[in-house]
N, C-alpha and C positions, 0 to 999 in steps of 0.2 A: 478193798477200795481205799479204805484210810491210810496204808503203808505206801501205794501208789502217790496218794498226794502228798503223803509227806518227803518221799524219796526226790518227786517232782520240786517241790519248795528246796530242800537240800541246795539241788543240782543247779535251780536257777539264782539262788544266793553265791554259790562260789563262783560261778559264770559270772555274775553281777563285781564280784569281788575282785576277780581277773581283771577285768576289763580296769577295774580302778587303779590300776595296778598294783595290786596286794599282791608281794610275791610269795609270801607265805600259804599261800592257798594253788599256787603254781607252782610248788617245792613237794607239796603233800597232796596234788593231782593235776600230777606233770599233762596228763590227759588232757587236760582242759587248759587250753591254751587262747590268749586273746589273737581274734582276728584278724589281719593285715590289712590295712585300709588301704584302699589301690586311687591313687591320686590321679583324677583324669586333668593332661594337659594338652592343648594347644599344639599344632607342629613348629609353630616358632620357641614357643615355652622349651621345646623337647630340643630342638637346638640350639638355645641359649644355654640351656641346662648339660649338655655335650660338653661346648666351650668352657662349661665353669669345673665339670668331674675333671678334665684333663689340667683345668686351669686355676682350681680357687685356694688362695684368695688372686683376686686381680682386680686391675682399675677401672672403674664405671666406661670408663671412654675405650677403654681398649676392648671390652667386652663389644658394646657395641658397636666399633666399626669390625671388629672379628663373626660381631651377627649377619651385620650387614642389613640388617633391618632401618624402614623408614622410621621418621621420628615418633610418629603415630604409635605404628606398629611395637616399636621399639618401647615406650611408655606401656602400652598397656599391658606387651608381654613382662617387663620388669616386677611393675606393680601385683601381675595375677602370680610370678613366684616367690614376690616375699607374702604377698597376704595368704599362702597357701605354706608359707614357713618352708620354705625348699630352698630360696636366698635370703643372705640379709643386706643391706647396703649399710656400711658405716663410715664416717668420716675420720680419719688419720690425718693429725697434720693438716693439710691443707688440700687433700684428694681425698674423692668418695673410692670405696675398695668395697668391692659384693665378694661375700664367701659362703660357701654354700656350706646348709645347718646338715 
């Protein structure tokens, strides 16, 4: 019983370590590998996000009249991909330009 838990504490410390991104525990147990976090979006997010793979970096304005999205729609999709770190919008000069992270 006491090798079981210890082997258990082990496995869930380099797991824990992984995930931290200690790559040194993922050099020396390639096995364990940290999990991919699967980003659920929106169908406009997923077509804004199309626009920007083919397109980033590009201009705020150009992005959304290539959405085509209303102003709304267009706001809150912008807002849900940078707060989810998938765009950034930054100011150049004298124009906003989203380039995807």
């Amino acid at each position: 019983m006491g090798h079981k838990l210890v082997r258990a504490f082990i496995t869930t410390s380099l797991k824990a370590n992984v995930y931290k991104g200690n790559r040194e525990c993922e050099i020396f147990f390639p096995q364990i590998k940290p999990e991919k976090k699967v980003i659920e979006m929106t169908d406009e997010e997923k077509a804004v996000f199309a626009i920007l793979k083919s397109n980033s970096p590009i201009a705020l304005n150009d992005l959304k009249v290539q959405s085509g999205l209303s102003n709304k729609k267009w706001d809150k999709t912008i807002k849900g991909l940078t707060k989810k770190d998938i765009a950034k919008v930054s100011k150049v000069d004298d124009s906003l330009i989203v380039n995807l992270l």
